[in-house]
C-alpha atoms as one frame of an Amber mdcrd trajectory, in Angstrom:
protein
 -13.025 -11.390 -78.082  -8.446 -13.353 -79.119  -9.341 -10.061 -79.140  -6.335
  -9.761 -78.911  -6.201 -12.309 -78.018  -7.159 -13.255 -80.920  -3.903 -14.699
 -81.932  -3.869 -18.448 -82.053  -3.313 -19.681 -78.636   0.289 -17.166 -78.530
  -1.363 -15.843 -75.210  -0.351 -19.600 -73.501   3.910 -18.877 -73.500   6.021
 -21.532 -72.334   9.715 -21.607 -71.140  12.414 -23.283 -73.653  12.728 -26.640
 -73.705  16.487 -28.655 -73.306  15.930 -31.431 -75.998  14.937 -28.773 -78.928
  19.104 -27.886 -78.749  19.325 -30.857 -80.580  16.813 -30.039 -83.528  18.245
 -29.296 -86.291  15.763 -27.693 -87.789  13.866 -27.318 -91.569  11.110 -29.180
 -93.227  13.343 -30.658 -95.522  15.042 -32.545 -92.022  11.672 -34.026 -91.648
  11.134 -37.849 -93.405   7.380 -36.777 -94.294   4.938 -38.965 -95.670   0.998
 -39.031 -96.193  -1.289 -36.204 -96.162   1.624 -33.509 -95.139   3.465 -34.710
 -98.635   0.482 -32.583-100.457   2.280 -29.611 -98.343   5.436 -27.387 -99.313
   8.206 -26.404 -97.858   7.227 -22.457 -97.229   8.829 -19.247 -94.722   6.304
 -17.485 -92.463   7.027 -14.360 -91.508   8.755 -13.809 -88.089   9.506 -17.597
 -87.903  13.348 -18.456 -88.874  12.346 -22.014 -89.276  11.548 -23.434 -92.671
   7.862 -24.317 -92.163   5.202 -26.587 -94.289   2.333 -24.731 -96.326  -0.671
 -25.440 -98.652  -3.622 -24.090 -99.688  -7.501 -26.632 -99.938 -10.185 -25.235
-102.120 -13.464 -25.357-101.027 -16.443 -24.311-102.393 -17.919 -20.677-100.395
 -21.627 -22.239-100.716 -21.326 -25.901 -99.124 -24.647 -26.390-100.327 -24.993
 -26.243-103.453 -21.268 -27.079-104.048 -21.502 -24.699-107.204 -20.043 -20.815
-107.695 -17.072 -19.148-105.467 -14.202 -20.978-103.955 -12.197 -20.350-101.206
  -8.342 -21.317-100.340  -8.044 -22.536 -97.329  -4.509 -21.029 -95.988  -2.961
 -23.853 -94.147   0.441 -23.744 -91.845   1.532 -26.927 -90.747   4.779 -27.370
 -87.822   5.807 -30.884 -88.471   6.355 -33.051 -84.985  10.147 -33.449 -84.771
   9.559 -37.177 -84.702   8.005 -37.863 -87.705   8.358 -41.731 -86.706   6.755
 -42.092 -83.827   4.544 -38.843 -83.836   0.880 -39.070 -82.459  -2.556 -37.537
 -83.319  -1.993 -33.740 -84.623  -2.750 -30.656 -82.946  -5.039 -28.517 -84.845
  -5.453 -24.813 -83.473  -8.494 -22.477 -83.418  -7.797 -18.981 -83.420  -9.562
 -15.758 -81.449 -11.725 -13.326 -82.214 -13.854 -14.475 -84.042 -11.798 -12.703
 -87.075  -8.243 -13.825 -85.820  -5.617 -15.827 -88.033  -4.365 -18.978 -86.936
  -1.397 -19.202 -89.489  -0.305 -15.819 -87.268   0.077 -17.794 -84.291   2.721
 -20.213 -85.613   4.879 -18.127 -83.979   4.429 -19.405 -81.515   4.916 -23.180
 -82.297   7.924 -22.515 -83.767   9.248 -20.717 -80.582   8.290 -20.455 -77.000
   5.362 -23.488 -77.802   7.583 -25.760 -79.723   7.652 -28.431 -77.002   3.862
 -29.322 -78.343   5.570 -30.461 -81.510   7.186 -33.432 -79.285   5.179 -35.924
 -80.470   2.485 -33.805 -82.631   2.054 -32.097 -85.638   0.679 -28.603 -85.268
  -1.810 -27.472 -87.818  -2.503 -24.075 -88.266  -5.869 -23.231 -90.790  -7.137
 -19.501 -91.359 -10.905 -20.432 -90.906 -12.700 -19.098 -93.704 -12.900 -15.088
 -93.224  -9.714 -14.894 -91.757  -6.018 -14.515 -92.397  -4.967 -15.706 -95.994
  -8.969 -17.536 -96.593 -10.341 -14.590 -98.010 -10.030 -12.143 -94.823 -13.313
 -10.319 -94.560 -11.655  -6.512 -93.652 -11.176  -3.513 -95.623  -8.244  -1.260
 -95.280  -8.804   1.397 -92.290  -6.732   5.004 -91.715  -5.279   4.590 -88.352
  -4.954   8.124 -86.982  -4.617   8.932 -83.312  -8.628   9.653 -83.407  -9.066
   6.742 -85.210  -7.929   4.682 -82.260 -10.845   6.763 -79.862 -13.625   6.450
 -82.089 -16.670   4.068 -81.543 -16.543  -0.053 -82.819 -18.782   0.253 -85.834
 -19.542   3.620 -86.996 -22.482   3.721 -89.129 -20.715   4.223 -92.576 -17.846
   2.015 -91.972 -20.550  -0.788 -92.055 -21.820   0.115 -94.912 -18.582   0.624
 -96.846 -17.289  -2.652 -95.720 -20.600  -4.587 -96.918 -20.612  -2.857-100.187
 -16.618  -4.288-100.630 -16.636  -7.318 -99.007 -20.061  -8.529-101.074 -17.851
  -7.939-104.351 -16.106 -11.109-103.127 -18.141 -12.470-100.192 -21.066 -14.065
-100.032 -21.662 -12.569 -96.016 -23.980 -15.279 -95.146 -21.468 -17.793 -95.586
 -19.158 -17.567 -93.225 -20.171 -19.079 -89.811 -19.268 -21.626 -87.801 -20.377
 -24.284 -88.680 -19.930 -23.797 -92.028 -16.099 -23.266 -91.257 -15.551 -26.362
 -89.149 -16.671 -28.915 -91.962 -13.832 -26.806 -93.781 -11.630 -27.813 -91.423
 -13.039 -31.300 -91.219 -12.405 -31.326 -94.805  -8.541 -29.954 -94.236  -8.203
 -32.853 -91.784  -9.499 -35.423 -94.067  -7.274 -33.780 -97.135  -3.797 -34.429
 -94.844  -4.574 -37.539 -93.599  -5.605 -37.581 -90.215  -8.282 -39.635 -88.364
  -8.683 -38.577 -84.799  -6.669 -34.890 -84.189  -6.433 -33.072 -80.948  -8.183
 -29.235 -80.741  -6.933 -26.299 -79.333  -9.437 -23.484 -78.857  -8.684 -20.256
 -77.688 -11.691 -17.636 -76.739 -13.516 -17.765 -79.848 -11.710 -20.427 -80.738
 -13.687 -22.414 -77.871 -17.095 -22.044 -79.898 -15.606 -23.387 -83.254 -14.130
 -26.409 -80.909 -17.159 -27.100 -79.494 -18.925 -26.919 -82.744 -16.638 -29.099
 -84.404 -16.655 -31.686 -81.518 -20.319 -31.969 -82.235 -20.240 -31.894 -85.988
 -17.534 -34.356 -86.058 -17.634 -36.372 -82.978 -15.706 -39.696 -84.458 -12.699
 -37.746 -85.138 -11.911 -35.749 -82.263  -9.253 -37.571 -79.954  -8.669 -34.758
 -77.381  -9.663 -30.663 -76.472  -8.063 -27.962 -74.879 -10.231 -25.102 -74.460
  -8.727 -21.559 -73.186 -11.101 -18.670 -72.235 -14.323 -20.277 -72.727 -17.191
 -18.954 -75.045 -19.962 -21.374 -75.326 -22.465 -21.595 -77.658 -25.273 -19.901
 -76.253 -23.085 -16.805 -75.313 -25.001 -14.204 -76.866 -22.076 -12.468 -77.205
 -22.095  -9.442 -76.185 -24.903  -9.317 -73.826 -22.915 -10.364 -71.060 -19.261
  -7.931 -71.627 -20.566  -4.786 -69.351 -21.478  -7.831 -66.468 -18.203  -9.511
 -66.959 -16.348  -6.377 -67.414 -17.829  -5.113 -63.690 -16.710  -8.095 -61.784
 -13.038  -8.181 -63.332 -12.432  -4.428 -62.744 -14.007  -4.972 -58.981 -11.323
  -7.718 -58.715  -8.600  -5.883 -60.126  -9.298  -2.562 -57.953  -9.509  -4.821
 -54.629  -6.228  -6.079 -55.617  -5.008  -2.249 -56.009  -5.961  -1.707 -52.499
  -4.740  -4.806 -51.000  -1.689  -3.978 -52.695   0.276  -1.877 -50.094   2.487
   0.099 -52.886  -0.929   0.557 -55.155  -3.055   1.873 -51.926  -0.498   4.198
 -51.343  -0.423   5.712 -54.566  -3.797   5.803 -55.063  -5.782   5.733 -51.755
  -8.998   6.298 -53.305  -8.912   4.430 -56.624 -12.534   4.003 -56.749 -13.374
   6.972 -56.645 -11.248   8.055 -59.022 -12.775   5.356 -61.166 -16.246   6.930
 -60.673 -14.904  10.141 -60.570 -13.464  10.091 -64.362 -17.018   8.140 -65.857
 -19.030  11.123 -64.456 -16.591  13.714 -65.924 -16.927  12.010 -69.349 -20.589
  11.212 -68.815 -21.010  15.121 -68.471 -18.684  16.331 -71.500 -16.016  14.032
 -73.504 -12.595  15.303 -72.853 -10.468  17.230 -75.609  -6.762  16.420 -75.366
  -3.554  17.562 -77.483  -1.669  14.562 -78.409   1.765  14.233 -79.388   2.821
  11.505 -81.114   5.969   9.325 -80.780   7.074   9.644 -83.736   7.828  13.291
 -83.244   4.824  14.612 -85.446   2.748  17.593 -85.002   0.590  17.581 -82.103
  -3.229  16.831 -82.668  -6.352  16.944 -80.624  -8.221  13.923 -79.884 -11.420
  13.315 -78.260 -12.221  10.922 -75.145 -15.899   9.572 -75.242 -16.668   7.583
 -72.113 -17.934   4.788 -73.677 -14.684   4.474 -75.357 -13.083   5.181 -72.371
 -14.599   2.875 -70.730 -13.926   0.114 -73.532 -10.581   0.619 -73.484 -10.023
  -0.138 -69.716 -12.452  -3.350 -70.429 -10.148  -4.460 -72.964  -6.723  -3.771
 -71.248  -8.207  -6.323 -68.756  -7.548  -9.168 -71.344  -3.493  -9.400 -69.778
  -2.753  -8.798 -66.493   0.793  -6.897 -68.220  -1.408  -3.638 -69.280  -4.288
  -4.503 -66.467  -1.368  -3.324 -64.297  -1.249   0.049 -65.644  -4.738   0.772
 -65.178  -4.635   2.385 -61.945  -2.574   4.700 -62.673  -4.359   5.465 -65.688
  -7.413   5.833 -63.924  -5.794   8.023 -60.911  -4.321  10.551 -63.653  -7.292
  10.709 -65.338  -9.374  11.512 -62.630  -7.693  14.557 -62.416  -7.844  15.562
 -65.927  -4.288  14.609 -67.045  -5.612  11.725 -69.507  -1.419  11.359 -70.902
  -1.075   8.112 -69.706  -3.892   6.795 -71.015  -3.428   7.979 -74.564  -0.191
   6.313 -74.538  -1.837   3.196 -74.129  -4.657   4.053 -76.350  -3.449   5.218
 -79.625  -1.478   2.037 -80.956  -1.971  -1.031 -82.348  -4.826  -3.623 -80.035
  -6.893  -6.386 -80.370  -9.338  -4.960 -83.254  -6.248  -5.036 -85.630  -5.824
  -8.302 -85.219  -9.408  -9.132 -86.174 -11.395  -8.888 -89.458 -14.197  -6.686
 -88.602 -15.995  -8.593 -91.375 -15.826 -11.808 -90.298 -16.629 -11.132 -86.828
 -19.527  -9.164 -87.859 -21.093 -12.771 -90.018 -20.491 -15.136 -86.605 -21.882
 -12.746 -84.326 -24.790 -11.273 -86.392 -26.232 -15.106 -86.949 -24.838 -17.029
 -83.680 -25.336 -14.176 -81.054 -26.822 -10.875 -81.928 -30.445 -12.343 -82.983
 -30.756 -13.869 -79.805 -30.054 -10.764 -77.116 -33.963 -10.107 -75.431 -33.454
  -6.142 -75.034 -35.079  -5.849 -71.926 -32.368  -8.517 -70.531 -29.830  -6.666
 -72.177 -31.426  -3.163 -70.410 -31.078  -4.973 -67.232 -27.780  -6.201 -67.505
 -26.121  -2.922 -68.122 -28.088  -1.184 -65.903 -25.656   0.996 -63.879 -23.102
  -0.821 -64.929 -19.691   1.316 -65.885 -19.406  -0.342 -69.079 -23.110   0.262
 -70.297 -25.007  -0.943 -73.015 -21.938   0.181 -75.455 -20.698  -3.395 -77.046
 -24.370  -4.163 -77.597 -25.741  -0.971 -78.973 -22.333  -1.146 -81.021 -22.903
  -5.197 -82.658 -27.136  -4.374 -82.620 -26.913  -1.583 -84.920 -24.098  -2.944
 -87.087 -25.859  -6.339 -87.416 -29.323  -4.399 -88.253 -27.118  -4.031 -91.573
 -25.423  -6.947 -92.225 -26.564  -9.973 -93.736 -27.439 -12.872 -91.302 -26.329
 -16.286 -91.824 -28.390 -19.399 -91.239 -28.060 -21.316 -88.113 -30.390 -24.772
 -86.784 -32.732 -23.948 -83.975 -30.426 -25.948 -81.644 -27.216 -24.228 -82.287
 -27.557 -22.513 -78.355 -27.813 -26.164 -76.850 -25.166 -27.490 -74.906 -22.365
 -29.383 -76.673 -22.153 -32.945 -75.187 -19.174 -35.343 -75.488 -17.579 -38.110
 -74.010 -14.032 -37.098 -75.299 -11.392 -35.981 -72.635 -11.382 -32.334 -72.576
  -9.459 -30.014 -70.674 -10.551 -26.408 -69.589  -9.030 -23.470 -68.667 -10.517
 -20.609 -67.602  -9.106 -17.077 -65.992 -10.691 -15.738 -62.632  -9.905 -12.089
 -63.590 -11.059 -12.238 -67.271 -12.920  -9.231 -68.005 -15.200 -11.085 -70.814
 -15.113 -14.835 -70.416 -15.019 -15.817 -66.821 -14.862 -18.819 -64.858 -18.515
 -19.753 -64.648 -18.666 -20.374 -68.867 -15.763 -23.126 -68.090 -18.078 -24.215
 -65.229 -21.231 -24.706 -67.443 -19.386 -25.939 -70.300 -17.788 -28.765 -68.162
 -20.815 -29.738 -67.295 -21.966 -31.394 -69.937 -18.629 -32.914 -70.829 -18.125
 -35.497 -68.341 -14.899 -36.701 -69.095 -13.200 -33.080 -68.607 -11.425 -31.308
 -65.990 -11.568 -27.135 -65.824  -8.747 -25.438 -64.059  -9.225 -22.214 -62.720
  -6.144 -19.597 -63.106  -6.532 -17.336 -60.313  -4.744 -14.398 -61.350  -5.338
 -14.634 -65.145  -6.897 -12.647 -67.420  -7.975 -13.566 -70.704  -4.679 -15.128
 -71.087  -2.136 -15.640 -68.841   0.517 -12.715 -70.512   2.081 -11.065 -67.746
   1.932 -13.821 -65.071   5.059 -15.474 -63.665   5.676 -19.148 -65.198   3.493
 -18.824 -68.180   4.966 -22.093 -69.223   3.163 -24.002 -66.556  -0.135 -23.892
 -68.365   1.694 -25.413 -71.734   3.413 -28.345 -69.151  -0.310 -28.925 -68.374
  -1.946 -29.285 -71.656   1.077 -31.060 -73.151   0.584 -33.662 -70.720  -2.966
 -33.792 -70.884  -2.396 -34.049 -74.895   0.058 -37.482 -74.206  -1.967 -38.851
 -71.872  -5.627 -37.734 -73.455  -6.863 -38.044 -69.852  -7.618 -34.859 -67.722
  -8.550 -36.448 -64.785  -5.184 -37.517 -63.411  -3.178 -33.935 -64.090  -0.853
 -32.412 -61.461  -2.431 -28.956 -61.934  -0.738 -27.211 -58.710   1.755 -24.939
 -60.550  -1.354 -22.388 -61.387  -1.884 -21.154 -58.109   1.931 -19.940 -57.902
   1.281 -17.818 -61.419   1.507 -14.074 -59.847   0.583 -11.226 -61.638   3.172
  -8.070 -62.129   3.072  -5.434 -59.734   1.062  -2.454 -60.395   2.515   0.399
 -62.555   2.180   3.443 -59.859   4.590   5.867 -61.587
């Protein structure tokens, strides 16, 4: 999923904010005391403010407390009123693979107005980021960029390195939220506020049952519950976001015009591929010698999914389509063949949480039905099946699919024209938290990048974080967020 998403909750942008004019900025500004004393004064890359870092050991096997250890990577944005600060902000990243020390970013710019009256933690769960990422290094040529998810010997190579250093088995959940129950202990903190975005969702959820006593407050972004089965239901979710998206195109006076038959073309270009994968000459931007690539429908087909995540490149997709259709597939490679959501990700980690929390439970005569006809196909599962028939599978408890169930206030968010985690997972997630509130972003994706007043979601949650009450929040400003007009040229 964060795909790419996957960064921290960087998809949620906010406008600036007057009073941070008079900050002056720096760690060593801040009078710190407790837990955040154990941290140093650090840089992080792409952030021009002096920042607060540290690093908590914890043993890879919880069990048995005995063998490897892991660093936790830990980023911490002090509040800017140290004084009279509240209960922290801690922040679950994408993916699952994504780095939440990436994200602080964001904190430290467009989102600083959460550091008001909260500290904002920032942990690499174990797998990701600086804790041990669970990726090997990858050759990114233009093909590379077209080929399929998991290829057969890229699984293989990447277990045979990662178990020099990685005990696979180790790395899910809910072994990574009593790591970050042991972070919050470590700094101090009692009760802390949660932040969950896509992935991110699950590992809130999980902690909010592991940990109930300490959780004061969640935000959840782009739901994925527990019982997901991710991703048995990405072709069904992919369908009804690219139906939505192509009824906007011919609402959409300027897109109908351009291309009068969109569906069609959208047909059109699966059946070509279906029949024989295109063979294109590339050039690349860089000036380099043409190359030729090949276009596989399925990840064709995957890349259009995925482009749905933000309505900015869901935009283009039209057009893409159109030209494709008739065999000029140039706009589409310029999307294609450049950095995406997978980079973000360690392939590694992703493959242990999915391969013992999802995989094991897809039935694959549901999963036949589901993708039955669909234009997406059976491709994600057949991808995460076969890769997960080699990797090793981490322990889970028989209940790990059940609902999670808490009384804490708990804010949702979910986008109507996400391709992979729609509306209806915020709908049956709510319903078992009875002192939540979901708000549904009607022209969102997976995130709202590319919508007008991004910062209206962050005014939300920021108030729902001071008040720790979603039931009385003025939620209005979501149904003037308006996507960008379509790309037609």
């Amino acid at each position: 999923m964060r795909g790419l998403l996957c960064v921290c909750s960087a998809l949620l942008v906010t406008t600036g904010v007057v009073f941070l004019l008079i900050y002056a900025g720096g760690c060593a500004k801040h009078q710190l005391s407790g837990g955040l004393s154990k941290l140093k004064p650090c840089r992080v890359e792409g952030v021009n403010e002096e920042l607060l870092c540290g690093k908590l050991t914890v043993f890879e096997n919880r069990e048995t407390r005995t063998g490897r250890t892991i660093d936790l990577n830990i980023v911490v944005l002090p509040a800017f009123d140290q004084k009279t600060k509240a209960e922290p902000l801690l922040d679950l990243a994408g993916g699952p693979g994504a780095s939440s020390a990436d994200g602080a970013g964001f904190y430290a710019g467009p989102g600083k107005e959460y550091r008001r009256r909260h500290d904002v933690v920032c942990v690499d769960q174990r797998g990701t980021g600086k804790s041990n990422r669970l990726a090997i290094p990858r050759q990114k040529t233009p093909q590379y960029y077209l080929s399929e998810m998991y290829p057969v010997d890229y699984v293989r190579e990447m277990r045979h390195e990662l178990e020099r250093r990685a005990d696979l088995t180790k790395y899910t959940t809910l072994i990574a939220m009593d790591d970050l129950d042991d972070v919050r202990a470590w700094l101090g903190f009692d009760r802390i506020n949660l932040f969950g975005l896509s992935y991110g969702t699950r590992a809130a959820l999980v902690y909010m049952r592991q940990h109930p006593e300490h959780v004061r407050s969640v935000i959840l972004a782009a739901v994925a519950p527990t019982d997901l089965k991710m991703p048995l239901h990405h072709a069904e979710s992919g369908e009804r976001a690219i139906d939505l998206l192509l009824t906007e195109c011919e609402k959409d006076p300027t897109c109908h015009a351009a291309f009068p038959r969109i569906r069609d073309d959208w047909k059109n270009v699966l059946a070509q591929l279906e029949k024989q994968p295109a063979r294109v000459e590339y050039s690349p931007p860089d000036k380099s010698a043409p190359t030729t690539v090949e276009i596989q429908r399925s990840e064709f087909g995957e890349k259009i999914r995925s482009w749905m995540y933000g309505r900015d490149k869901a935009a283009r997709i039209p057009l893409i389509v159109h030209h494709a259709a008739g065999g000029d597939f140039a706009p589409f490679l310029k999307e294609a063949i450049g950095p995406s959501i997978p980079d973000f990700v360690a392939d590694g980690m992703y493959l242990s949480v999915t391969c013992a929390e999802d995989v094991p439970f897809i039935d694959p005569a549901e999963a036949a039905n589901l993708t039955a006809g669909n234009p997406f196909g059976d491709y994600r599962v057949f991808q995460q099946t076969r890769a997960c028939s080699m990797w090793p599978r981490g322990e889970i408890p028989s209940d790990f699919l059940e609902p999670v169930r808490s009384n804490a206030p708990v804010l949702i968010f979910s986008g109507n024209m996400d391709p992979v985690t729609p509306p209806k997972y915020g709908e049956e997630v709510a319903r078992h938290l009875p002192n939540s509130k979901h708000v549904v972003i009607p022209e969102a994706g997976h995130g709202v990048d590319g919508l007008t007043d991004p910062g209206c979601v962050d005014r939300i949650a920021i108030e729902f974080l001071d008040k720790a009450d979603a039931k009385n929040l003025d939620v209005s400003c979501v149904q003037r967020m308006a996507p960008p007009p379509f790309v037609t040229k």
